[in-house]
LUMMAR-704645 format. One line per field, with one value per atom (N, C-alpha, C, O): residue number from 1; residue in one letter; z, x, y. Coordinates in steps of 0.2 Angstrom, whole numbers, always signed. Layout:
N
nr	(NUM / ...)
rest	(A / ...)
zz	(Z / ...)
xx	(X / ...)
yy	(Y / ...)
This chain:
144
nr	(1 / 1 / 1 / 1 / 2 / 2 / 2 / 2 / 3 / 3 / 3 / 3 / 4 / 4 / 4 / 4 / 5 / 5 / 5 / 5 / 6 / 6 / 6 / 6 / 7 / 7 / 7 / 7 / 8 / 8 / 8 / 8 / 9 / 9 / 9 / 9 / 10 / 10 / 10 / 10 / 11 / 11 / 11 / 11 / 12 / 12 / 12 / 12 / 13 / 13 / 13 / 13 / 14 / 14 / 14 / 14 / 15 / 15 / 15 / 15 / 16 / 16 / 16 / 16 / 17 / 17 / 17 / 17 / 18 / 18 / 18 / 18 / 19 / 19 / 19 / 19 / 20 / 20 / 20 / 20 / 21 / 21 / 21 / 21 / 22 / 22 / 22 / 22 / 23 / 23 / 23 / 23 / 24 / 24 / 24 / 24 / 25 / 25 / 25 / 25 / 26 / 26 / 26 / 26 / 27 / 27 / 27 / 27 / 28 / 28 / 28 / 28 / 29 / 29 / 29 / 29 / 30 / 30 / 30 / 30 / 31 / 31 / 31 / 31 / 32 / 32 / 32 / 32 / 33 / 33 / 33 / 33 / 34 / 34 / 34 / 34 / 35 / 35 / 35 / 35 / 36 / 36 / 36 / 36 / 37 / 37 / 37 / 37 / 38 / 38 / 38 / 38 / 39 / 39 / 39 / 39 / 40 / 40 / 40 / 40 / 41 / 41 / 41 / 41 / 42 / 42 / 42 / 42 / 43 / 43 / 43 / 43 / 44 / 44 / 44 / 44 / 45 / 45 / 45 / 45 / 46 / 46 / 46 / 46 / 47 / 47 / 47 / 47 / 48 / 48 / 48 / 48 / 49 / 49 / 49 / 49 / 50 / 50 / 50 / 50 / 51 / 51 / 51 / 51 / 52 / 52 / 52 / 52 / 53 / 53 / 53 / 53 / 54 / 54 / 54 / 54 / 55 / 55 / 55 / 55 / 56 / 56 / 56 / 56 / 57 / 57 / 57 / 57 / 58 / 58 / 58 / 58 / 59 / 59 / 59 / 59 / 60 / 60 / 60 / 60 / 61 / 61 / 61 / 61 / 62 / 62 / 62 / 62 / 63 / 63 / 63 / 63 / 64 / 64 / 64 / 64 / 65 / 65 / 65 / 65 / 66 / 66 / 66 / 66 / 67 / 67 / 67 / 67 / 68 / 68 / 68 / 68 / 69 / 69 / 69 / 69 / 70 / 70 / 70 / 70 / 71 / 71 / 71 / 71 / 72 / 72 / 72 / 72 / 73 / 73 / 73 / 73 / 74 / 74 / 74 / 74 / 75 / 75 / 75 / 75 / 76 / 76 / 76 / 76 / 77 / 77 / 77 / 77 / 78 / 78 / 78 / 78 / 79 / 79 / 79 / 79 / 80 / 80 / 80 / 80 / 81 / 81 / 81 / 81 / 82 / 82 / 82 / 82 / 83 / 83 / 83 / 83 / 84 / 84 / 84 / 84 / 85 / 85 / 85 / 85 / 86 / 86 / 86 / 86 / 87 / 87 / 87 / 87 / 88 / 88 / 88 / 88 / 89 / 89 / 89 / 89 / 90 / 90 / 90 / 90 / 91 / 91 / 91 / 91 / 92 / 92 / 92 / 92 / 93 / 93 / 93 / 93 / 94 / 94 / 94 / 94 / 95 / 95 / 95 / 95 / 96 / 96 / 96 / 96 / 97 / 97 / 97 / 97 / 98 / 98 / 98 / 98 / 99 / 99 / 99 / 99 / 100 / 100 / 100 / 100 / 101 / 101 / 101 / 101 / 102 / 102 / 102 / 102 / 103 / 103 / 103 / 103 / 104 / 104 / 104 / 104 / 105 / 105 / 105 / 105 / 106 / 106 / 106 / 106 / 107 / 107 / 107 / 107 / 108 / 108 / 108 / 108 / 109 / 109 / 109 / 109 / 110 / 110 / 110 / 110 / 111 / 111 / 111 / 111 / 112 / 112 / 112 / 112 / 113 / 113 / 113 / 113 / 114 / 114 / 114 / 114 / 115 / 115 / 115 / 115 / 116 / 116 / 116 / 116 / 117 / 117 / 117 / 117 / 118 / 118 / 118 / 118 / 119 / 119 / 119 / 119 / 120 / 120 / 120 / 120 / 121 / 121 / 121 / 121 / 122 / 122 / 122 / 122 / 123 / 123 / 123 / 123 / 124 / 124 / 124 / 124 / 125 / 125 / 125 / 125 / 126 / 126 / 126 / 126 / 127 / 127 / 127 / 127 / 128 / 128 / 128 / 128 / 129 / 129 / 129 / 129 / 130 / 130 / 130 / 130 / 131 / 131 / 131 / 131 / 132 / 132 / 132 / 132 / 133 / 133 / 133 / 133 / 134 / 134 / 134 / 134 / 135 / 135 / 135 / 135 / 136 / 136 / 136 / 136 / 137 / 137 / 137 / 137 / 138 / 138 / 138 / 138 / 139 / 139 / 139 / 139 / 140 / 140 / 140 / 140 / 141 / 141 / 141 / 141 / 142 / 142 / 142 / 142 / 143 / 143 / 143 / 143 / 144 / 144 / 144 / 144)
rest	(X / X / X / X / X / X / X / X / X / X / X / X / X / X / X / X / X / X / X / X / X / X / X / X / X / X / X / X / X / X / X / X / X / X / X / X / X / X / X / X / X / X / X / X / X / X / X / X / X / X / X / X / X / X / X / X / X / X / X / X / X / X / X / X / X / X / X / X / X / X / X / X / X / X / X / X / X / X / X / X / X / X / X / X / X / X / X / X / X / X / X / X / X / X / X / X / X / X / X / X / X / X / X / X / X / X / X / X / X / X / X / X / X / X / X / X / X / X / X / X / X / X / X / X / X / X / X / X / X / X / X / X / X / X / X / X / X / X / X / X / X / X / X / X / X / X / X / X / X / X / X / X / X / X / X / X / X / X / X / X / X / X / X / X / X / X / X / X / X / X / X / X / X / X / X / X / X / X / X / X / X / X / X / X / X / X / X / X / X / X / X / X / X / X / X / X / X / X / X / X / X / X / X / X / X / X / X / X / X / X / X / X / X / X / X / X / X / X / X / X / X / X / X / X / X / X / X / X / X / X / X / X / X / X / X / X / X / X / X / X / X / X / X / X / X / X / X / X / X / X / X / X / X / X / X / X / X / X / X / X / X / X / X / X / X / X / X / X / X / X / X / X / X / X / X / X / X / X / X / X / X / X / X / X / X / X / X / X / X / X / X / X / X / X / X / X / X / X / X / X / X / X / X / X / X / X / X / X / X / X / X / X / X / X / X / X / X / X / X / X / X / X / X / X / X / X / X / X / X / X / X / X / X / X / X / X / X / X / X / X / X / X / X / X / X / X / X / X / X / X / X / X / X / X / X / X / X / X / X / X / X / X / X / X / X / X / X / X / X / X / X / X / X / X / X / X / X / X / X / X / X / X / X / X / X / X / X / X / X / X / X / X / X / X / X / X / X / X / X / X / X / X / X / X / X / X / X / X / X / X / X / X / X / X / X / X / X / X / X / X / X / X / X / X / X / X / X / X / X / X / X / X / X / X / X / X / X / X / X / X / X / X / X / X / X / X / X / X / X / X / X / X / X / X / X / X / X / X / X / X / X / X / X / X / X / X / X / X / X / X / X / X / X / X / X / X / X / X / X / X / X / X / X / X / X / X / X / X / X / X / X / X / X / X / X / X / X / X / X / X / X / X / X / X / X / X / X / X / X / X / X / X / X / X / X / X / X / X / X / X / X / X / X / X / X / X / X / X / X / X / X / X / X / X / X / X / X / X / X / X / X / X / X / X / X / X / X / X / X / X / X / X / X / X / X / X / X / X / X / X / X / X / X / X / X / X / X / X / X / X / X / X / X / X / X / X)
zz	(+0 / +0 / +0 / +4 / -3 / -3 / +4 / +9 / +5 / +13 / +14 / +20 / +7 / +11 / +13 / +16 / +13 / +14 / +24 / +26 / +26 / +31 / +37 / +37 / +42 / +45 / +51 / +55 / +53 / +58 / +57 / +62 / +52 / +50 / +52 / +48 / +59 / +62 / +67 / +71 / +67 / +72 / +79 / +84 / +79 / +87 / +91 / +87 / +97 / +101 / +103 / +104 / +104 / +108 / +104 / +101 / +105 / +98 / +100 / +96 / +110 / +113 / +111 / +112 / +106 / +101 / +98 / +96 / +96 / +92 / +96 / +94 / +103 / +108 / +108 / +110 / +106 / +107 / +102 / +97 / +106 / +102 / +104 / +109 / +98 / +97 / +102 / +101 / +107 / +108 / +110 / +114 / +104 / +104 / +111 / +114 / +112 / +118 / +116 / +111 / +121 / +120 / +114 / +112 / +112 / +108 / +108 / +108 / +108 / +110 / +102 / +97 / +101 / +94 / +96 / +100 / +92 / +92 / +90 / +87 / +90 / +88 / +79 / +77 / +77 / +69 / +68 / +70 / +65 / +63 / +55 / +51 / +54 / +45 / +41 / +37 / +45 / +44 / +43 / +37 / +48 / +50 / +45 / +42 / +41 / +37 / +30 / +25 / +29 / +24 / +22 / +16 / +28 / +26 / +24 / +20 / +29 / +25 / +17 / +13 / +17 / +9 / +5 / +0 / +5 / +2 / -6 / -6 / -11 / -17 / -20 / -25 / -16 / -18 / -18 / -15 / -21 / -21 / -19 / -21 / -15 / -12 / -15 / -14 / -17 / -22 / -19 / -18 / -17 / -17 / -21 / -23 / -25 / -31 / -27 / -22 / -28 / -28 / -28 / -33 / -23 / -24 / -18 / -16 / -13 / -10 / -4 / -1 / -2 / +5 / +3 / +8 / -4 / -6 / -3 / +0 / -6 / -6 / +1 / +3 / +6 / +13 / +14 / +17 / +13 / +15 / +13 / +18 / +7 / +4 / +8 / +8 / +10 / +13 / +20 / +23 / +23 / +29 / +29 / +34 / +24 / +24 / +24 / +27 / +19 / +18 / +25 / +27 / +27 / +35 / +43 / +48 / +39 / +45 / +43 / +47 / +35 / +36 / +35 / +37 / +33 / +32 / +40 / +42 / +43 / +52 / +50 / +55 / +44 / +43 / +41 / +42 / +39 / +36 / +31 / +30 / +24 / +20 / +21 / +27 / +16 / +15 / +9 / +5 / +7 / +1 / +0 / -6 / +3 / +0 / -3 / -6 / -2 / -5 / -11 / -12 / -17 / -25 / -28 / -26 / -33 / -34 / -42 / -47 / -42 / -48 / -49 / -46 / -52 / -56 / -62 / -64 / -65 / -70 / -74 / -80 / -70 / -72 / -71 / -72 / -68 / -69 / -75 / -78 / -75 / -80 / -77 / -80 / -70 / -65 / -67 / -63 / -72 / -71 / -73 / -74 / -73 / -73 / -83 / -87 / -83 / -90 / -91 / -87 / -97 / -99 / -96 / -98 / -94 / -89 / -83 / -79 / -83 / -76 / -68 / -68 / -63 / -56 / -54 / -51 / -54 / -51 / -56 / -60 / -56 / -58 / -55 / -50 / -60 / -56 / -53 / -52 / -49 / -43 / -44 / -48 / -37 / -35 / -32 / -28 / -34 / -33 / -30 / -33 / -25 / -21 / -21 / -22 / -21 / -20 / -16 / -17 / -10 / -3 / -7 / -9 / -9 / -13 / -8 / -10 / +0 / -1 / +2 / +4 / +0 / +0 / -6 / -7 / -10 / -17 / -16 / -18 / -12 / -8 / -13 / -13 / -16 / -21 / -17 / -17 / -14 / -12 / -17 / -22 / -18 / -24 / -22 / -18 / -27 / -26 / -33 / -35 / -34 / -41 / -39 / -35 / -45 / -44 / -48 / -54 / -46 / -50 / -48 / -43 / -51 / -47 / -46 / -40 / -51 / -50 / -52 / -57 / -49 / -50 / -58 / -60 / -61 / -67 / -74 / -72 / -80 / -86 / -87 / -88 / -87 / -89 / -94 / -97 / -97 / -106 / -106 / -103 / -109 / -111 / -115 / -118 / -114 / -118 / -126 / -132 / -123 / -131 / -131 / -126 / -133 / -132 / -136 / -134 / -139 / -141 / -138 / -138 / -134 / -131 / -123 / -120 / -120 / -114 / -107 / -101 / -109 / -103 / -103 / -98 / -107 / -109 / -103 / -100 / -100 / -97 / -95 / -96 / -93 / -95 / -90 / -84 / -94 / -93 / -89 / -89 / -84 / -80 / -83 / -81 / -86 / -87 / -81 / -80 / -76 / -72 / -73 / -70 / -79 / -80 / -85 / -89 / -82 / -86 / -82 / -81 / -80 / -76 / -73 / -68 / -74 / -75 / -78 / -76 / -81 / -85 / -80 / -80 / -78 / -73 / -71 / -73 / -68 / -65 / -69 / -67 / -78 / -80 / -84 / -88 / -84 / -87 / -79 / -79 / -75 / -70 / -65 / -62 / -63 / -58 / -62 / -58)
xx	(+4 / +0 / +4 / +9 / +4 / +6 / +7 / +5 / +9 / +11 / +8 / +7 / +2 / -4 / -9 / -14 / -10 / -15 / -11 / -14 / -7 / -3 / -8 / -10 / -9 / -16 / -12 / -16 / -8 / -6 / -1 / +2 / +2 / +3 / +0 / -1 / -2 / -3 / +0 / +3 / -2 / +0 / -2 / +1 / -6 / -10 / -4 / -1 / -2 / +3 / -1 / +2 / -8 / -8 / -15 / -19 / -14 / -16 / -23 / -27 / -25 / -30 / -36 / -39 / -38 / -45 / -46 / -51 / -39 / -40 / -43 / -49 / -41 / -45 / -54 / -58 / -54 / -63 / -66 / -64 / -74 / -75 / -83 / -85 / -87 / -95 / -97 / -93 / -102 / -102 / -110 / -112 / -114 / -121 / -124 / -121 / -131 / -132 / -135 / -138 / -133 / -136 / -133 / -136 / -125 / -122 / -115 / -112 / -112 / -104 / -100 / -99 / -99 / -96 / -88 / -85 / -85 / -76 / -74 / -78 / -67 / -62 / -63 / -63 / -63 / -60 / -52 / -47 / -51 / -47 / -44 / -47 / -39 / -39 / -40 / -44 / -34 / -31 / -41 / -43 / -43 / -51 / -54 / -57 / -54 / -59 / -57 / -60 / -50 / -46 / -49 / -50 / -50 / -52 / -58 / -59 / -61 / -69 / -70 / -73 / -65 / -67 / -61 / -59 / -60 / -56 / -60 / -66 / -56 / -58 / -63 / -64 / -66 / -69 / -65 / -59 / -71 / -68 / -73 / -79 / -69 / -75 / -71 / -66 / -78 / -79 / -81 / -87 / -77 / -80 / -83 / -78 / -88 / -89 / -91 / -95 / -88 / -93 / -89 / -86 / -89 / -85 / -81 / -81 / -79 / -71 / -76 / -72 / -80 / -83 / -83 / -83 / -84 / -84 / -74 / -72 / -68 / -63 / -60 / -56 / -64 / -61 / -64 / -60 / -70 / -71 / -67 / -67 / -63 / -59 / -52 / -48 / -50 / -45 / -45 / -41 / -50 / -53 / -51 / -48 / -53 / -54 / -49 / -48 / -43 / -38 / -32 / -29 / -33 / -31 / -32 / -29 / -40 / -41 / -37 / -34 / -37 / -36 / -28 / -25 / -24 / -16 / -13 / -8 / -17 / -14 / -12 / -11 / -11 / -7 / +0 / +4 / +1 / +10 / +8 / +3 / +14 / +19 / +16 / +16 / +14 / +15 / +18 / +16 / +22 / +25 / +16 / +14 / +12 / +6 / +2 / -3 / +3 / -2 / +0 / +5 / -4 / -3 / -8 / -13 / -2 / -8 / -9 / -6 / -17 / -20 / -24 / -30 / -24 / -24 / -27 / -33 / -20 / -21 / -27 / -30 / -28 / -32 / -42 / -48 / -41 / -50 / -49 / -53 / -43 / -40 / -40 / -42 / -38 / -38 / -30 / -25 / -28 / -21 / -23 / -29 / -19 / -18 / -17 / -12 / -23 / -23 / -18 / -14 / -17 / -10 / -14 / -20 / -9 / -12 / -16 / -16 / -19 / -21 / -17 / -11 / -20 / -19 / -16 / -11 / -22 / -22 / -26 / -30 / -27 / -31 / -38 / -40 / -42 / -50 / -51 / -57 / -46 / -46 / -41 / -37 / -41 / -38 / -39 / -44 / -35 / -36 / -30 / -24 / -32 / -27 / -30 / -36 / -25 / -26 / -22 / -16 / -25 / -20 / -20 / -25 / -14 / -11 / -12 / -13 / -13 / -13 / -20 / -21 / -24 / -33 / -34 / -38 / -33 / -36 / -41 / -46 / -39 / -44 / -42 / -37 / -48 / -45 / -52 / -57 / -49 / -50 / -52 / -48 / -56 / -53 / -59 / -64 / -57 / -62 / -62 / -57 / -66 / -67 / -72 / -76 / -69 / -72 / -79 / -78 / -84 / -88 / -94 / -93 / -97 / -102 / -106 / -107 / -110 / -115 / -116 / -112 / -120 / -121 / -124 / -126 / -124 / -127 / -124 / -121 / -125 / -124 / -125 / -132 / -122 / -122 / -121 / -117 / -126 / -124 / -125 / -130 / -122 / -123 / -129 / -131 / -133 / -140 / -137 / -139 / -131 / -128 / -122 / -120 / -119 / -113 / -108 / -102 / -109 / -106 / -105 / -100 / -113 / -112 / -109 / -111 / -104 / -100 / -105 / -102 / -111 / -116 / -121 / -123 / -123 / -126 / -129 / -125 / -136 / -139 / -134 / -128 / -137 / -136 / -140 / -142 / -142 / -148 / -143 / -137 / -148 / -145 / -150 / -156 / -148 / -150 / -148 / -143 / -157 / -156 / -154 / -151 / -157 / -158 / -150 / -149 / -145 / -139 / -133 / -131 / -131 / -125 / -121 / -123 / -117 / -110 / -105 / -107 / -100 / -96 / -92 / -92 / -90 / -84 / -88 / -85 / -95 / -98 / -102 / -104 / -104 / -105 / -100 / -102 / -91 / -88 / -82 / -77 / -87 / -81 / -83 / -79 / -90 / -91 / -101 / -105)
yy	(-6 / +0 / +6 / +6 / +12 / +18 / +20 / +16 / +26 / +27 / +32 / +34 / +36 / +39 / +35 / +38 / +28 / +24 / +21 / +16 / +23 / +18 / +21 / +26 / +17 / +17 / +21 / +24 / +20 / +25 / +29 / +29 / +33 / +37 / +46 / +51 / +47 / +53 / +54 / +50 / +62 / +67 / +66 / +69 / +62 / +59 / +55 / +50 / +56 / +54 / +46 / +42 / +46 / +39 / +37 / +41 / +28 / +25 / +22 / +18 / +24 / +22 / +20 / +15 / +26 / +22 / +18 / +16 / +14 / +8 / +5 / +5 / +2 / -1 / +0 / -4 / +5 / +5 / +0 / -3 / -1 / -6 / -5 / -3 / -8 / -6 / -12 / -17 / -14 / -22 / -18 / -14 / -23 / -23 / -28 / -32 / -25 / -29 / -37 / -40 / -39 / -47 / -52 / -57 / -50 / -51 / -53 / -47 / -56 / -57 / -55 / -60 / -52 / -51 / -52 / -49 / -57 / -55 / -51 / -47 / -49 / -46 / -47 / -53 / -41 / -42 / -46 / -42 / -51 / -54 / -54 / -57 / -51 / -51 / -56 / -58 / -59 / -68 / -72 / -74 / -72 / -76 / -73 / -77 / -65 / -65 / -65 / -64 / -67 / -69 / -76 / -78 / -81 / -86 / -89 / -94 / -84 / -84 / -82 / -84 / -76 / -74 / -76 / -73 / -82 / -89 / -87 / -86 / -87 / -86 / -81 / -82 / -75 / -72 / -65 / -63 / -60 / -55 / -49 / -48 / -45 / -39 / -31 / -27 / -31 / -24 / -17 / -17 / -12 / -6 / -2 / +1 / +1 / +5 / +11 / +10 / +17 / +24 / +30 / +31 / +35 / +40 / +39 / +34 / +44 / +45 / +42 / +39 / +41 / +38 / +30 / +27 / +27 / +20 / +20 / +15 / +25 / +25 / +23 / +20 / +27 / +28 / +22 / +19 / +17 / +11 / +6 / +2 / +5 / +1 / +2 / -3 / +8 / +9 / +6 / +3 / +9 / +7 / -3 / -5 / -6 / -12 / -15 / -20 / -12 / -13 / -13 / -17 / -9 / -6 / -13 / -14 / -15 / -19 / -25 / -28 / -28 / -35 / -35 / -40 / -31 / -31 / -29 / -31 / -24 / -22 / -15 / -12 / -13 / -8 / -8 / -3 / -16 / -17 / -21 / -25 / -17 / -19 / -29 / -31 / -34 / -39 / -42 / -38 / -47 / -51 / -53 / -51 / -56 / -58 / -55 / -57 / -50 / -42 / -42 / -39 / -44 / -42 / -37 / -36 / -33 / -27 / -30 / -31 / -31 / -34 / -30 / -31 / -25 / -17 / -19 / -19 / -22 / -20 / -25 / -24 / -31 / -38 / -33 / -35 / -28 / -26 / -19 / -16 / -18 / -14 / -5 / +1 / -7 / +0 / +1 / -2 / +5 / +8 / +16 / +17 / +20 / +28 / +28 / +27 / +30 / +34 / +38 / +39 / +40 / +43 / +53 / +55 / +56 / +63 / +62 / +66 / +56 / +55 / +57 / +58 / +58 / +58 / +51 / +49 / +49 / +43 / +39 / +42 / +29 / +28 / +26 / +27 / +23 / +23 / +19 / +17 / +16 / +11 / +7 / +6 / +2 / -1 / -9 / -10 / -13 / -21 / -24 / -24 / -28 / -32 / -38 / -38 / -43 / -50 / -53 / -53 / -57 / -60 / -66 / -69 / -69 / -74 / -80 / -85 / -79 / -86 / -89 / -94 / -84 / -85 / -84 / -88 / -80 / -79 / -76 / -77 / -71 / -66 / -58 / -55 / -57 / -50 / -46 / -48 / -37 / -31 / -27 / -28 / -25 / -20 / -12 / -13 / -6 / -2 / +3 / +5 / +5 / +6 / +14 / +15 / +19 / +25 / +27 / +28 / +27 / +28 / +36 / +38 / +38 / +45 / +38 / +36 / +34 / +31 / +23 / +21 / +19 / +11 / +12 / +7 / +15 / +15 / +19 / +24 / +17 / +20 / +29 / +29 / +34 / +40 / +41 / +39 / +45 / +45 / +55 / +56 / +60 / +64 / +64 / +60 / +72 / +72 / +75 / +74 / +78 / +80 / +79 / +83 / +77 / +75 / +82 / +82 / +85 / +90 / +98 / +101 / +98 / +103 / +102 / +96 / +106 / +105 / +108 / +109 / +109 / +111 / +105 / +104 / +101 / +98 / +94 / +91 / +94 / +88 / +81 / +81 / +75 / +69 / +65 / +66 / +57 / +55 / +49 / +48 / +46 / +41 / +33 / +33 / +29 / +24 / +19 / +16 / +19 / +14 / +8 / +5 / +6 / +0 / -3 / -7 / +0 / -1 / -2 / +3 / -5 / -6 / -1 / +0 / +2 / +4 / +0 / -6 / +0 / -2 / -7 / -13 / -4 / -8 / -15 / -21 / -13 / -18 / -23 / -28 / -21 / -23 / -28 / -33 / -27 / -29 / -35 / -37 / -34 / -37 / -41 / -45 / -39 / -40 / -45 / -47)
């Protein structure tokens, strides 16, 4: 993971709110474990779509199952949903990991909407644009 994504990487001196913890009533919940939910998600793959609050969840998630360290089993499989940095790009439109020894693939994908966007005029640069619910988005229609 890049080092703006490093989970304790702040200005705060003490790390005591990791320790907090939600515990509903009438319910014994464990400890999140990355490894335990690595195992469960043996072969599959968990997808974030949306915009910087889908981002900060996929980071969040990444944060819990890796601990916030550097892994050898952490692959970046980018380029396999076809998330690489267009040429002038910032960044590209997401991001994909896979824990190699679950075949466990992370990923998160930037999207405004779950659905197909089509300009009303494509020529004009004010132009409206229609949301086709009934159309996937791309990503999702080509990957997931």
């Amino acid at each position: 993971l890049s080092g703006m994504w490093a989970c304790r990487l702040t200005q705060r001196p003490d790390f005591s709110y990791e320790k907090y913890r939600w515990q509903p009533d009438n319910c014994d919940m464990p400890n999140f474990e990355g490894r335990h939910f690595l195992t469960r998600m043996q072969d599959k793959t968990l997808a974030f779509v949306g915009d910087s609050l889908g981002r900060q969840q996929f980071q969040s998630m990444m944060c819990l199952i890796t601990g916030g360290k550097d892994s050898r089993n952490v692959q970046d499989v980018g380029k396999e949903y076809g998330l690489v940095r267009a040429r002038g790009a910032i960044r590209p439109d997401g991001w994909a990991y896979r824990f190699q020894k679950t075949n466990t693939t992370v990923l998160y994908y930037w999207s405004a909407s779950l659905c197909e966007i089509e300009p009303l005029n494509p020529g004009n640069p004010s132009t409206g644009f229609a949301m086709h619910l009934d159309r996937p988005a791309w990503f999702l229609r080509t990957n997931l």
